[in-house]
C-alpha positions in Angstrom: 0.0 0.0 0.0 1.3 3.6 0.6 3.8 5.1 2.3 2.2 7.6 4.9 3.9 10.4 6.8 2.3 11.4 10.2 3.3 15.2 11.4 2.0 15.4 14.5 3.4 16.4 17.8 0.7 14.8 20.1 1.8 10.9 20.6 -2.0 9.8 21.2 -2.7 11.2 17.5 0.3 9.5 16.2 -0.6 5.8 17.9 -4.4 6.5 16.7 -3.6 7.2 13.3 -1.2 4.7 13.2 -3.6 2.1 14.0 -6.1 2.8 11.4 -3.5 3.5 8.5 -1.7 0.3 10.2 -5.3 -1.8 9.6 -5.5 -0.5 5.9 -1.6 -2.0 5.6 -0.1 1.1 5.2 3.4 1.7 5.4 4.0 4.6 8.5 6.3 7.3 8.6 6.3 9.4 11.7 7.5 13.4 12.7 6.7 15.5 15.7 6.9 19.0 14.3 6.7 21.0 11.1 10.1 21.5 10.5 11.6 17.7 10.7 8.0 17.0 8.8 9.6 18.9 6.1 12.8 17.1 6.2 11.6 13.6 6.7 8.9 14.6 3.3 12.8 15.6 1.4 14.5 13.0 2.4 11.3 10.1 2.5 9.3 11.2 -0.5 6.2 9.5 1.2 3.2 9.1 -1.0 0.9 11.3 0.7 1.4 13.6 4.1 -1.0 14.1 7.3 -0.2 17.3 8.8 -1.1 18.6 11.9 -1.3 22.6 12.4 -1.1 22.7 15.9 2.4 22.4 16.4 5.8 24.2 18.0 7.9 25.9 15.7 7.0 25.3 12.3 3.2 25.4 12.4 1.4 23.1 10.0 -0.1 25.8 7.4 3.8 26.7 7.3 5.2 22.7 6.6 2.5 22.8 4.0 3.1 25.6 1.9 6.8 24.7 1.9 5.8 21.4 1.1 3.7 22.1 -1.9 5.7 25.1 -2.9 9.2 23.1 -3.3 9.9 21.4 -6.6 11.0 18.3 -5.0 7.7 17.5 -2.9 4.9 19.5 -5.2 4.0 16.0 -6.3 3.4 14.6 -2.6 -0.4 15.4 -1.7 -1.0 16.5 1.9 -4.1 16.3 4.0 -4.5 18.5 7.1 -5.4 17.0 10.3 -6.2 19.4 13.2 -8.9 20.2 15.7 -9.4 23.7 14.2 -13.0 23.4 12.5 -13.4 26.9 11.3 -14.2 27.8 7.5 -11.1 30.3 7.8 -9.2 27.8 8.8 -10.2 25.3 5.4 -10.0 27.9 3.2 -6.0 29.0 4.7 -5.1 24.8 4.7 -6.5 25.2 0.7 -4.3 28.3 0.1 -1.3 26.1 1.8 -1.3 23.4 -1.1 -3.4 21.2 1.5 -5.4 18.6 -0.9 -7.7 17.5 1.7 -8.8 18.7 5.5 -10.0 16.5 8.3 -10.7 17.6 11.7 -9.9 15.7 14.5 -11.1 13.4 16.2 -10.4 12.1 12.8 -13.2 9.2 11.3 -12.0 6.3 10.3 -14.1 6.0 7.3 -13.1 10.0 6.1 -9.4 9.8 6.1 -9.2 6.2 4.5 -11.7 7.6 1.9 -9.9 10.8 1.9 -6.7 8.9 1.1 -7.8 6.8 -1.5 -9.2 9.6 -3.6 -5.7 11.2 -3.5 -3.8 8.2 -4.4 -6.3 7.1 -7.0 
């Protein structure tokens, strides 16, 4: 299946996650903040990112917009996963280059569809 990489700096998201993307036999790539999210994305080329926004540093919105910006990861869809629900926030994920927005808690039915629409 694909190669997934969780940026998220809250462990319980990670292991959660995890375990659904785990059940649908994808392959799991972890980072705990925007900037080594970046990084790992450079170094990884996962096929598709989950991004938090919530996080120190580097924020989310910012990991994004470098991701989808940079010739080298353009190509790698990202999905943003955050507990901040407001249209504002949608429509600044959107402007980021973010492909797809969930809000947590995340449904395991809406990210694995979510997913599969992005990796075709």
């Amino acid at each position: 299946m694909a190669r997934i990489l969780i940026v998220d700096d809250s462990p319980t998201e990670v292991r959660k996650i995890s375990s659904i993307l785990e059940k649908h036999k994808h392959e799991i790539l972890q980072a705990d903040n925007g900037a080594d999210g970046v990084a790992k994305a450079r170094a990884e080329q996962p096929d598709l990112v989950l991004m938090d926004v919530v996080m120190p540093g580097l924020n989310g919105f910012q990991a994004t917009r470098q991701l989808t910006r940079s010739p080298e990861t353009a190509n790698i869809p990202v999905i943003i996963v955050t507990t901040k629900d407001q249209e504002t926030d949608r429509v600044w994920g959107t402007r980021q280059g973010a492909k797809g927005y969930l809000v947590k808690p995340v449904n395991e039915d809406d990210l694995i569809k979510t997913i599969n629409e992005l990796l075709g």
